[in-house]
N, CA, C and O atoms as a GROMACS GRO file, in nm:
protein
  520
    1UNK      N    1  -0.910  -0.504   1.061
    1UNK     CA    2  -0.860  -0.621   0.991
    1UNK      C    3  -0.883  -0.609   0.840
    1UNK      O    4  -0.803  -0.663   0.764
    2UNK      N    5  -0.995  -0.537   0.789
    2UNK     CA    6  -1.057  -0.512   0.613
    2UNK      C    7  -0.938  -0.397   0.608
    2UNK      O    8  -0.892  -0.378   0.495
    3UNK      N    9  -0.902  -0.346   0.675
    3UNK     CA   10  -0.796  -0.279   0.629
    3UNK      C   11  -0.635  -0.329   0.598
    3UNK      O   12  -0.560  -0.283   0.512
    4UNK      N   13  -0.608  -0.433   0.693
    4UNK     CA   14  -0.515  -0.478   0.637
    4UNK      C   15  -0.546  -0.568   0.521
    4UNK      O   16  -0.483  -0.548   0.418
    5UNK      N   17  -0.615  -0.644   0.523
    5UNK     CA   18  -0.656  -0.741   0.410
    5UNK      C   19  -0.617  -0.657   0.284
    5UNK      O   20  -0.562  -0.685   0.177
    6UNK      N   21  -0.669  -0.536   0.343
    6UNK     CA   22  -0.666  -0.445   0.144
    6UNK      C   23  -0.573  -0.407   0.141
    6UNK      O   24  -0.549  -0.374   0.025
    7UNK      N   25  -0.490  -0.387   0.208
    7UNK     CA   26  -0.350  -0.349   0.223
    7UNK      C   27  -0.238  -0.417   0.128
    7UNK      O   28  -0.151  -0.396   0.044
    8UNK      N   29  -0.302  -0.513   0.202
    8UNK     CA   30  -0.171  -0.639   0.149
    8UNK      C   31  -0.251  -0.705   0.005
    8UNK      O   32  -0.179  -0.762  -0.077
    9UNK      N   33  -0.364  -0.698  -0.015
    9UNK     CA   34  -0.402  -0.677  -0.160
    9UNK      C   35  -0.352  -0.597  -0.237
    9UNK      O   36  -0.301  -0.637  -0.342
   10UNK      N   37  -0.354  -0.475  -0.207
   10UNK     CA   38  -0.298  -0.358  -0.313
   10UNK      C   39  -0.142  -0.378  -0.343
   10UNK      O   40  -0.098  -0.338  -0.451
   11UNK      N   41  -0.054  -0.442  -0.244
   11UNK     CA   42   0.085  -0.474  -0.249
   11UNK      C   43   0.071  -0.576  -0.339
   11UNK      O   44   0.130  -0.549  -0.443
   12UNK      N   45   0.030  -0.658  -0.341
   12UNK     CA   46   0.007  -0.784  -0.429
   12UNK      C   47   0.027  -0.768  -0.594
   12UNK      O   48   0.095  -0.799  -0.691
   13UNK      N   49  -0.101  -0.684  -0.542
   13UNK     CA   50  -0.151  -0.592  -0.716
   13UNK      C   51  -0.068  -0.588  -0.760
   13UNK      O   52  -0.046  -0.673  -0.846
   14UNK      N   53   0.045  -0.474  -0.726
   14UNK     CA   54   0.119  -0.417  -0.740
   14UNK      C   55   0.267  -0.481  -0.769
   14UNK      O   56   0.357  -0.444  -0.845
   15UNK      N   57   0.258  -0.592  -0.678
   15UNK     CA   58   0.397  -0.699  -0.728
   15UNK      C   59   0.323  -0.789  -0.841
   15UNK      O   60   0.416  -0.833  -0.909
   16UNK      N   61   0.226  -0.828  -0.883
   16UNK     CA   62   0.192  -0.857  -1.027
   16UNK      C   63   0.193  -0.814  -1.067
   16UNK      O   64   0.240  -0.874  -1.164
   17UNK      N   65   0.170  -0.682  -1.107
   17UNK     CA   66   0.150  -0.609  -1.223
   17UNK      C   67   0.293  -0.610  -1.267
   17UNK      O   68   0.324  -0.633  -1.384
   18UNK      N   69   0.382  -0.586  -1.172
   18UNK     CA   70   0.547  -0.555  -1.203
   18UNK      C   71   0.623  -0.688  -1.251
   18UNK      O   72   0.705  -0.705  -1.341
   19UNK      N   73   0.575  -0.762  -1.171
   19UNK     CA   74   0.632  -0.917  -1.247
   19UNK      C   75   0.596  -0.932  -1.371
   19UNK      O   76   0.683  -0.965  -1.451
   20UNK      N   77   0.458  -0.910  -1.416
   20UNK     CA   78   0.412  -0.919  -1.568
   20UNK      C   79   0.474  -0.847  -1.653
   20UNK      O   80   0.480  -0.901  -1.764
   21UNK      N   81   0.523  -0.740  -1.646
   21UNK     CA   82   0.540  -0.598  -1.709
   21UNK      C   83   0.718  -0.646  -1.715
   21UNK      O   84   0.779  -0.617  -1.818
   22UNK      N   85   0.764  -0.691  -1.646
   22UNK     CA   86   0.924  -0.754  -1.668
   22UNK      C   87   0.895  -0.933  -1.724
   22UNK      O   88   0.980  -1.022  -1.723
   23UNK      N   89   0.784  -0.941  -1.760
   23UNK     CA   90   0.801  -1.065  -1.795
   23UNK      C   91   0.863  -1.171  -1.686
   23UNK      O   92   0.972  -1.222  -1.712
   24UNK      N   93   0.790  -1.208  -1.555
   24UNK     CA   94   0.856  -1.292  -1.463
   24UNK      C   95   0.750  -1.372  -1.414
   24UNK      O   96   0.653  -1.297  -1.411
   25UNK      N   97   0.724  -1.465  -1.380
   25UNK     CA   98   0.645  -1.540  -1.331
   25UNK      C   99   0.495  -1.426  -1.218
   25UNK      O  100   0.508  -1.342  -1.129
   26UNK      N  101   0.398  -1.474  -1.272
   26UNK     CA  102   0.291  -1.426  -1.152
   26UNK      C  103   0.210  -1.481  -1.144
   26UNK      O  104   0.154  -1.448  -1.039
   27UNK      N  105   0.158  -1.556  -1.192
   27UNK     CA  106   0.030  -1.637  -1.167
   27UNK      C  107   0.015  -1.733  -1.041
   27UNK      O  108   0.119  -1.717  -0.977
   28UNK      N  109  -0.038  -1.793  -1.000
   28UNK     CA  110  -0.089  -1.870  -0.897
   28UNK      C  111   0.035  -1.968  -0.901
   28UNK      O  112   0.009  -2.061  -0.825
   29UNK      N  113   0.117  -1.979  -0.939
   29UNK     CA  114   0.224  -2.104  -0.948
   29UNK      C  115   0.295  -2.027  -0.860
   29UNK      O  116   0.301  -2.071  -0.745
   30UNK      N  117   0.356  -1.908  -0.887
   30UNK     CA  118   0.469  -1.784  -0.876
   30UNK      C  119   0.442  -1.728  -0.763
   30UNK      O  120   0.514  -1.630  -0.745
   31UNK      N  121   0.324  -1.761  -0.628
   31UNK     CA  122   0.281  -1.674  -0.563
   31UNK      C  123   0.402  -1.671  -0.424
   31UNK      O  124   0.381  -1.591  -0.333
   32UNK      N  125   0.500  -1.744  -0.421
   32UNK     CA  126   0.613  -1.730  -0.320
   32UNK      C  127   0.663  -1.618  -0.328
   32UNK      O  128   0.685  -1.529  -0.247
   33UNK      N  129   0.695  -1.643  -0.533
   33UNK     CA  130   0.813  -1.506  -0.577
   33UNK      C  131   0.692  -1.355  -0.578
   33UNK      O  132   0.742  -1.248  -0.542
   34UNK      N  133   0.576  -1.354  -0.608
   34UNK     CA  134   0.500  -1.252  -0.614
   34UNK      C  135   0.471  -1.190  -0.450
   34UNK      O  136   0.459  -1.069  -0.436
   35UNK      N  137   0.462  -1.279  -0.332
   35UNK     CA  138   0.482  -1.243  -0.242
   35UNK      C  139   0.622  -1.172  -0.166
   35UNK      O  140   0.622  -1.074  -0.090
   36UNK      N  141   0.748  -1.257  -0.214
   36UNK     CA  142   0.886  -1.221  -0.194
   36UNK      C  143   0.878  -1.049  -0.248
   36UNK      O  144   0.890  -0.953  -0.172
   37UNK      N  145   0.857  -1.043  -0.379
   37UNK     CA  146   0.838  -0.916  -0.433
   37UNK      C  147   0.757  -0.794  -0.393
   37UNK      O  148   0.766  -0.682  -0.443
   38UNK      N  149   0.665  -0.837  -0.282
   38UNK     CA  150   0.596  -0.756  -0.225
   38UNK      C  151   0.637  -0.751  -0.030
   38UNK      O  152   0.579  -0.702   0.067
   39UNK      N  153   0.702  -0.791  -0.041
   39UNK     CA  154   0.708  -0.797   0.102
   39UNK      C  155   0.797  -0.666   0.153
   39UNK      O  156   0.751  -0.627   0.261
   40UNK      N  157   0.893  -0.599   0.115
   40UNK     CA  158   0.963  -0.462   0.129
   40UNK      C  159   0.878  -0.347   0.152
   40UNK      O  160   0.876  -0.266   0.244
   41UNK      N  161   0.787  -0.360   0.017
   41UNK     CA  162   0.659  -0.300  -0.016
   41UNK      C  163   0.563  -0.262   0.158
   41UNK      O  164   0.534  -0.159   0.219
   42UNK      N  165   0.542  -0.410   0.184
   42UNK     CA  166   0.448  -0.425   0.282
   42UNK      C  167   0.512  -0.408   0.425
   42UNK      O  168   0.446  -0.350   0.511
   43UNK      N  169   0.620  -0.449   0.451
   43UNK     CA  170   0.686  -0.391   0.532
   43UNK      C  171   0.722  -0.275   0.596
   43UNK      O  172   0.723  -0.239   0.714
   44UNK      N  173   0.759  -0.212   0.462
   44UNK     CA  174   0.798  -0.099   0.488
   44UNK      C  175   0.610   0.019   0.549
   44UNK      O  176   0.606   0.065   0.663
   45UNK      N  177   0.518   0.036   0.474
   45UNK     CA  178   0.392   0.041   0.502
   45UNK      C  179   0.345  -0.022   0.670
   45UNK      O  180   0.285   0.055   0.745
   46UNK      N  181   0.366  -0.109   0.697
   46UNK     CA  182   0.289  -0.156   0.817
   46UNK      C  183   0.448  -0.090   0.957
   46UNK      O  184   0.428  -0.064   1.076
   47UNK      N  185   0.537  -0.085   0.911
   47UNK     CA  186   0.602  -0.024   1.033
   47UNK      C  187   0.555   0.098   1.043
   47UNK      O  188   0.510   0.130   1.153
   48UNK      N  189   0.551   0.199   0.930
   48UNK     CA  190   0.551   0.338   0.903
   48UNK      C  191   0.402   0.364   0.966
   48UNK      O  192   0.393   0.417   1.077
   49UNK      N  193   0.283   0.325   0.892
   49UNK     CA  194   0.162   0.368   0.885
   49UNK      C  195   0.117   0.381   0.996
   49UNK      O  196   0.080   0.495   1.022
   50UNK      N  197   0.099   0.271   1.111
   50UNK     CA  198   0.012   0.273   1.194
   50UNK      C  199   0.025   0.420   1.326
   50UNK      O  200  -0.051   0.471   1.409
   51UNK      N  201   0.171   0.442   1.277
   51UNK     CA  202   0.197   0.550   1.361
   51UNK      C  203   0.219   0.696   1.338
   51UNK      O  204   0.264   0.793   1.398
   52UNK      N  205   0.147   0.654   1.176
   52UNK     CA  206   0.129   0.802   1.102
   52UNK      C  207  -0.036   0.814   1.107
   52UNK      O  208  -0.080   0.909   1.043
   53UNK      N  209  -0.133   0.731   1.173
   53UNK     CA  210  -0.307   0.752   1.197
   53UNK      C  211  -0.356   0.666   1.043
   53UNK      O  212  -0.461   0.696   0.986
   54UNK      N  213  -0.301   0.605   1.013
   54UNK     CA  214  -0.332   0.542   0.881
   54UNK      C  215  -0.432   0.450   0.946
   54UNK      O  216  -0.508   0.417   0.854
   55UNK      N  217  -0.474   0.388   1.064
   55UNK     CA  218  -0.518   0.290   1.117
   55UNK      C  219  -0.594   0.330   1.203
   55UNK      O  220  -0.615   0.251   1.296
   56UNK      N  221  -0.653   0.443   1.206
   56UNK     CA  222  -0.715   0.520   1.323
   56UNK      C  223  -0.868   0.463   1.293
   56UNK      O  224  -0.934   0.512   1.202
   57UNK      N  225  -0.924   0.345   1.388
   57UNK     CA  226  -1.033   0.322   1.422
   57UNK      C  227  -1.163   0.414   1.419
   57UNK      O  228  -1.260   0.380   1.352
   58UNK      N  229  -1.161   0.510   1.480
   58UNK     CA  230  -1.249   0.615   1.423
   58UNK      C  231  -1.275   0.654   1.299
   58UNK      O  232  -1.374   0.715   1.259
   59UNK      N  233  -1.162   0.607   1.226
   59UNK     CA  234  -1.243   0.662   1.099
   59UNK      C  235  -1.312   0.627   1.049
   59UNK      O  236  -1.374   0.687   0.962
   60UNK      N  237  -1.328   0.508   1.085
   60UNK     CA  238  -1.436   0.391   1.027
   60UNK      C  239  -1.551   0.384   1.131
   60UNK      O  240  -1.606   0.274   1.137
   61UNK      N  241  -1.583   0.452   1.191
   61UNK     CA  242  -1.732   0.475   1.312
   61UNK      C  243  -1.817   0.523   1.270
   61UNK      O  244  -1.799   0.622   1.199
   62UNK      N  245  -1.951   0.474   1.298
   62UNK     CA  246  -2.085   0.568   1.240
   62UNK      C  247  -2.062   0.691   1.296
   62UNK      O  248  -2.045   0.698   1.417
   63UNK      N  249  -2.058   0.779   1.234
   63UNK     CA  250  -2.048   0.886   1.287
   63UNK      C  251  -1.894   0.946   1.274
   63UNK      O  252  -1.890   1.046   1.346
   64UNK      N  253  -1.850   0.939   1.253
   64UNK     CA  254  -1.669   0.969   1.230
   64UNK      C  255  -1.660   1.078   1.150
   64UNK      O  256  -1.693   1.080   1.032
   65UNK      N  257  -1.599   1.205   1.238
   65UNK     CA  258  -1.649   1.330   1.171
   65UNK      C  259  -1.510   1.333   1.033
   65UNK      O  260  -1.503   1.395   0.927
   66UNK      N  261  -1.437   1.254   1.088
   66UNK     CA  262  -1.320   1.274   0.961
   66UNK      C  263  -1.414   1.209   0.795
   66UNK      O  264  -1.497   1.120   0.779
   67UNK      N  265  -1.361   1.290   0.715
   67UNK     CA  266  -1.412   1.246   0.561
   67UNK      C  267  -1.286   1.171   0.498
   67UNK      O  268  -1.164   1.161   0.508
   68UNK      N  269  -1.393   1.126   0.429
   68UNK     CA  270  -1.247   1.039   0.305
   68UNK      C  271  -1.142   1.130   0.263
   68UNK      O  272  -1.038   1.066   0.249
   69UNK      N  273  -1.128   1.237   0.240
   69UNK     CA  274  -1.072   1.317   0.177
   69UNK      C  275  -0.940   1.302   0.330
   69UNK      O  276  -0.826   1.287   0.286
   70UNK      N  277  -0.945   1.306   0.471
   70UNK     CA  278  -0.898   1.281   0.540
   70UNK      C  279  -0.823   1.129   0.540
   70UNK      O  280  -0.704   1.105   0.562
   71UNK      N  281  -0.905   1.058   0.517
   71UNK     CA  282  -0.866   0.942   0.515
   71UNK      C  283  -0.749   0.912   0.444
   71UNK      O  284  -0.652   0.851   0.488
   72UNK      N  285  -0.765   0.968   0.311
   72UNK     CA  286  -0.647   1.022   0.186
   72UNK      C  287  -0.554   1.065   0.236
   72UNK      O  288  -0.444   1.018   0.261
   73UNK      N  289  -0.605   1.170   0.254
   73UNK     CA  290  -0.460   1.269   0.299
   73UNK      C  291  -0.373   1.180   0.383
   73UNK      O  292  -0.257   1.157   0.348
   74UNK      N  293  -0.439   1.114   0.523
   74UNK     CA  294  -0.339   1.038   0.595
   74UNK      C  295  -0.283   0.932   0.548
   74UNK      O  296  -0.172   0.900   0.591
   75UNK      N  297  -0.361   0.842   0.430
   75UNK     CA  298  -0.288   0.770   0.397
   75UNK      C  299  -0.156   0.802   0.316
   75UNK      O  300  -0.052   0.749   0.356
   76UNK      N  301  -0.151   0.912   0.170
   76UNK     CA  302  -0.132   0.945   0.143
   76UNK      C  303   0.064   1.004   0.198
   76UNK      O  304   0.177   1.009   0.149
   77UNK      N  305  -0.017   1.038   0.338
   77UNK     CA  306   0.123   1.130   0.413
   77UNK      C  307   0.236   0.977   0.448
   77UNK      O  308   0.356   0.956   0.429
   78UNK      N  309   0.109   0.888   0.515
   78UNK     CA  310   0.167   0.728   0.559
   78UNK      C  311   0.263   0.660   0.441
   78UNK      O  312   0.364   0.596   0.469
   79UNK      N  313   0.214   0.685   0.300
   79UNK     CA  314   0.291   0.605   0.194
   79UNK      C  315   0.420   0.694   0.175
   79UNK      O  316   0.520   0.638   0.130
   80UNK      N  317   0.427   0.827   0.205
   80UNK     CA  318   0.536   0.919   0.132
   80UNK      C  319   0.650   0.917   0.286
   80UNK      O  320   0.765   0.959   0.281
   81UNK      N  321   0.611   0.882   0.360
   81UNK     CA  322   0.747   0.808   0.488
   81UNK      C  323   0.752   0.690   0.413
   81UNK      O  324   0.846   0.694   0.334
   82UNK      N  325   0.680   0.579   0.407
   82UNK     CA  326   0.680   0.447   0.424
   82UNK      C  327   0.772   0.410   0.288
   82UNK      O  328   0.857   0.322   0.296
   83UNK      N  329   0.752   0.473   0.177
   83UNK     CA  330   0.794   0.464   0.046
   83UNK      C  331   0.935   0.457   0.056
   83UNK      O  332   0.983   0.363  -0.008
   84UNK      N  333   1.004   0.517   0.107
   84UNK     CA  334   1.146   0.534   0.099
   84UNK      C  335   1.211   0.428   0.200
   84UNK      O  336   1.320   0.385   0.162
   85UNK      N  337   1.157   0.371   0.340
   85UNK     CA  338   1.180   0.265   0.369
   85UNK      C  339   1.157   0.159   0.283
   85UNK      O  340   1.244   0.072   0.280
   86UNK      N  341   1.068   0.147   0.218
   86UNK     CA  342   1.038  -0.006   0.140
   86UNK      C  343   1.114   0.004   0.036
   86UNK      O  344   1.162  -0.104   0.003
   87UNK      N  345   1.137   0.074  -0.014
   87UNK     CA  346   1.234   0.125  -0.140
   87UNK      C  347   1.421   0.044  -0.074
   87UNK      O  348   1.488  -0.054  -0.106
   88UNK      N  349   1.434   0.145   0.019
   88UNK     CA  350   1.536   0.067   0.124
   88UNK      C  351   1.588  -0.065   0.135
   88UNK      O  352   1.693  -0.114   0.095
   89UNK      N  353   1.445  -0.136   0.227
   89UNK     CA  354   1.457  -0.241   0.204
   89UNK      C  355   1.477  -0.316   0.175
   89UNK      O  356   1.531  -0.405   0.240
   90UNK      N  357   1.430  -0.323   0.022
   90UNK     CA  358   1.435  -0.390  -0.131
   90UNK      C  359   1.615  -0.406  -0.186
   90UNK      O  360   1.676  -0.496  -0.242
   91UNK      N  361   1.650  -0.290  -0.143
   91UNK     CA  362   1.793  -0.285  -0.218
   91UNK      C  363   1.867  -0.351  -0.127
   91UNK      O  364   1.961  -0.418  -0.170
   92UNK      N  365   1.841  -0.347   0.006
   92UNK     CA  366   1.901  -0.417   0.150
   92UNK      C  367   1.903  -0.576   0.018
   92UNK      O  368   1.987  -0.620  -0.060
   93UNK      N  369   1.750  -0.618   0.060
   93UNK     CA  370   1.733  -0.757   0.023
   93UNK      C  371   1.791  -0.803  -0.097
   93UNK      O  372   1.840  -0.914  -0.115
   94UNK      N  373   1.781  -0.703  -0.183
   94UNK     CA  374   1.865  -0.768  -0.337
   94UNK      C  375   1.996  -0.758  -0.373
   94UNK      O  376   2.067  -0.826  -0.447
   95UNK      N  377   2.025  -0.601  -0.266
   95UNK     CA  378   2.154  -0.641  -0.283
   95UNK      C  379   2.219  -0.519  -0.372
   95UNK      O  380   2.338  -0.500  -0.398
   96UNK      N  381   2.100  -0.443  -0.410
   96UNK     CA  382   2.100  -0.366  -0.535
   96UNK      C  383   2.061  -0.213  -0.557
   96UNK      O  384   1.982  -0.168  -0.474
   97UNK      N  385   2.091  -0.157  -0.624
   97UNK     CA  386   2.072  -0.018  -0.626
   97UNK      C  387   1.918   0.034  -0.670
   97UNK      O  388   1.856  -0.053  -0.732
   98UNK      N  389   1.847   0.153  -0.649
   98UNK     CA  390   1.744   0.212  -0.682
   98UNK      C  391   1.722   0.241  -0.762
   98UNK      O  392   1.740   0.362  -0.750
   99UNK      N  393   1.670   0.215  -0.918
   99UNK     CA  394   1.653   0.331  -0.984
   99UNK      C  395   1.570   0.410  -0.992
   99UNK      O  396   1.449   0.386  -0.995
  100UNK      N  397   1.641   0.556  -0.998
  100UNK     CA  398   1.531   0.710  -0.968
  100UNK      C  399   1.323   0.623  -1.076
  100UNK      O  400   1.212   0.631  -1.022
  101UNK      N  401   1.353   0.548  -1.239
  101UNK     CA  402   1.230   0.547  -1.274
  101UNK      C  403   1.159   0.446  -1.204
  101UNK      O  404   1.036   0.445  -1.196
  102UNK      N  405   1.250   0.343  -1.143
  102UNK     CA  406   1.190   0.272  -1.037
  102UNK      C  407   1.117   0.267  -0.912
  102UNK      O  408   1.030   0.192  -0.868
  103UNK      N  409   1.192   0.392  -0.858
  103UNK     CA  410   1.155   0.496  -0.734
  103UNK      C  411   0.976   0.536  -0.753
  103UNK      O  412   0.873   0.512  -0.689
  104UNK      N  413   1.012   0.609  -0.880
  104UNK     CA  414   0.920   0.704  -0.873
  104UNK      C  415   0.799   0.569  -0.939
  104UNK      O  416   0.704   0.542  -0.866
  105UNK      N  417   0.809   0.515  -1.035
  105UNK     CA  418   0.673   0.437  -1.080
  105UNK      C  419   0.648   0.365  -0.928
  105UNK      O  420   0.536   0.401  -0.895
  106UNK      N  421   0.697   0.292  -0.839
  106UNK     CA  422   0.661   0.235  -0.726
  106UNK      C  423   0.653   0.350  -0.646
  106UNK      O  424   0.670   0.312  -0.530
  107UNK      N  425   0.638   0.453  -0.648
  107UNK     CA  426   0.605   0.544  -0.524
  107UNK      C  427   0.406   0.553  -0.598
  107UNK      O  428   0.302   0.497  -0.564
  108UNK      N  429   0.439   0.643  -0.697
  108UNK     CA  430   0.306   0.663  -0.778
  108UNK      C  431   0.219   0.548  -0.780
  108UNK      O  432   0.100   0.576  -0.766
  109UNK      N  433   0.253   0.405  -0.795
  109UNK     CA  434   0.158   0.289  -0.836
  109UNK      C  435   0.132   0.275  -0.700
  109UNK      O  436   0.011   0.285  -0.676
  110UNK      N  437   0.221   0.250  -0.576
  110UNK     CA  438   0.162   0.252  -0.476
  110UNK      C  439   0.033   0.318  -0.429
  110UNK      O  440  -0.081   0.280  -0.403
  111UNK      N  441   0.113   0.456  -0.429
  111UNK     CA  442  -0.015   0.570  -0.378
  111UNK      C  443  -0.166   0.555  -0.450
  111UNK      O  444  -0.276   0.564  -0.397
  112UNK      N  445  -0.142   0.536  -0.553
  112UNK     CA  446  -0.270   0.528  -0.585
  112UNK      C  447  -0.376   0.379  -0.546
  112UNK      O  448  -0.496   0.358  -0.528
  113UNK      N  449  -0.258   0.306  -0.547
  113UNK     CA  450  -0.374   0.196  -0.514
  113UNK      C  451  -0.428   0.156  -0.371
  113UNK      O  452  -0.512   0.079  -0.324
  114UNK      N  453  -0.331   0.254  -0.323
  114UNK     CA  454  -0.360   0.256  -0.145
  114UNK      C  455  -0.500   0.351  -0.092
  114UNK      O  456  -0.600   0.325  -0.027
  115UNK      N  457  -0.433   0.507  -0.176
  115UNK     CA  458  -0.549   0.577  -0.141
  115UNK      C  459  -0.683   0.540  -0.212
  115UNK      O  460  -0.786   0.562  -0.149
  116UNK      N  461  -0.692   0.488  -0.330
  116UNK     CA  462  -0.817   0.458  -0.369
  116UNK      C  463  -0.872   0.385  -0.353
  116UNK      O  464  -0.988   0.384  -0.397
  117UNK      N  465  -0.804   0.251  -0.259
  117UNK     CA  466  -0.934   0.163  -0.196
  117UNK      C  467  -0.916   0.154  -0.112
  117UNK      O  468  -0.956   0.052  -0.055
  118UNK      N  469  -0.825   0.277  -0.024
  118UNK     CA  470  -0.873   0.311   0.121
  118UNK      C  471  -0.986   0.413   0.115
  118UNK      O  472  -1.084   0.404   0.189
  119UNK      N  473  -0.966   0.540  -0.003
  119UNK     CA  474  -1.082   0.615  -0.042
  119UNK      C  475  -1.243   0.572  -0.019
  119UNK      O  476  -1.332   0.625   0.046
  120UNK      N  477  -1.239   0.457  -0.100
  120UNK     CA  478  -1.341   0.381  -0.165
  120UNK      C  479  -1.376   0.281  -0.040
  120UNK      O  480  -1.482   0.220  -0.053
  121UNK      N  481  -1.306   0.258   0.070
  121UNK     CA  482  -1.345   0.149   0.186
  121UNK      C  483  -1.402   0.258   0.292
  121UNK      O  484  -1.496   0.218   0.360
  122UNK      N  485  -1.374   0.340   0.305
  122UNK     CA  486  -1.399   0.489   0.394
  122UNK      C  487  -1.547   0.531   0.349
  122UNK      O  488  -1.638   0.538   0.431
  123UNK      N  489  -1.565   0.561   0.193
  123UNK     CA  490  -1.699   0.577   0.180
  123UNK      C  491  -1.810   0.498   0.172
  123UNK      O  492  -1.930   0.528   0.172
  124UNK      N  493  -1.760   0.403   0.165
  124UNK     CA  494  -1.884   0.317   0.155
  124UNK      C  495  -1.888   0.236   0.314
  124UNK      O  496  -1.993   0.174   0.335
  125UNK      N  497  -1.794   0.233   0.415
  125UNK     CA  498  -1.831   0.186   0.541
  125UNK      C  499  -1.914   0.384   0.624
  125UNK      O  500  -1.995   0.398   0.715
  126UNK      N  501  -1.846   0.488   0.539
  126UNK     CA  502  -1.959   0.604   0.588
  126UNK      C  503  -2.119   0.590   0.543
  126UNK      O  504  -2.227   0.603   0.600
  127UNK      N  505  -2.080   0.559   0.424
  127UNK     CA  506  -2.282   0.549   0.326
  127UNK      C  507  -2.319   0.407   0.436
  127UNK      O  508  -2.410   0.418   0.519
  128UNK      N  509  -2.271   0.331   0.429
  128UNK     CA  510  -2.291   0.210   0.536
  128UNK      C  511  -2.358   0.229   0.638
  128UNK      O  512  -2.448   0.148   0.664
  129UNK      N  513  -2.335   0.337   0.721
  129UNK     CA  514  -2.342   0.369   0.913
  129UNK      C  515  -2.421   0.507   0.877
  129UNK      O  516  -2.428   0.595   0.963
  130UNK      N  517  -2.482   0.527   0.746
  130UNK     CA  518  -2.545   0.707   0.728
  130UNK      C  519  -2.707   0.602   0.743
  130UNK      O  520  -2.817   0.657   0.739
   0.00000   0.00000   0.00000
């Protein structure tokens, strides 16, 4: 469940930061449209992932011989399917075309904010159970 929670945090992030950066509503008033804006995002991620091991219970066990660096990698592999569905999506929903610098800054802003506080939730529930 701390995994989805952060999940759909990092999507969040990520649809604020982009609303701010175009100048569009984000603050606590805006949180329909900041959610609307993330929902392709999150979508696309929760069909893809769980059946790429992104969600694999073991990894989070005392004892779980997989390392973060694993943890990465799978997430990592989970966002680079999932990316191009949510990407999809989005244009489904708006109606509208991709652009390649659009593509790529939402592929990159994703990944990073996925793997690094899935990184960062992996090591410290391992230092946790050591």
């Amino acid at each position: 469940m701390v995994l989805i929670g952060g999940d759909l945090l990092a999507f969040i992030l990520f649809a604020i930061i982009g609303r701010r950066s175009h100048s569009e509503a984000a603050g606590l008033l805006a949180w329909f449209e900041v959610l609307k804006t993330a929902a392709p995002f999150m979508a696309g991620w929760f069909l893809v992932a769980p059946w790429l091991g992104a969600f694999r219970a073991r990894d989070y066990q005392a004892g779980a011989a997989t390392s973060v660096a694993g943890v990465a990698k799978r997430t990592a592999l989970a966002w680079l399917v999932a990316a191009p569905l949510a990407l999809l999506l989005r244009a489904i929903l708006l109606q509208r075309g991709i652009p390649f610098s659009f593509a790529l800054i939402t592929f990159s802003t994703n990944l990073t904010f996925l793997v690094a506080w899935r990184s960062l939730f992996a090591w410290l529930w391992r230092k946790r159970g050591s």
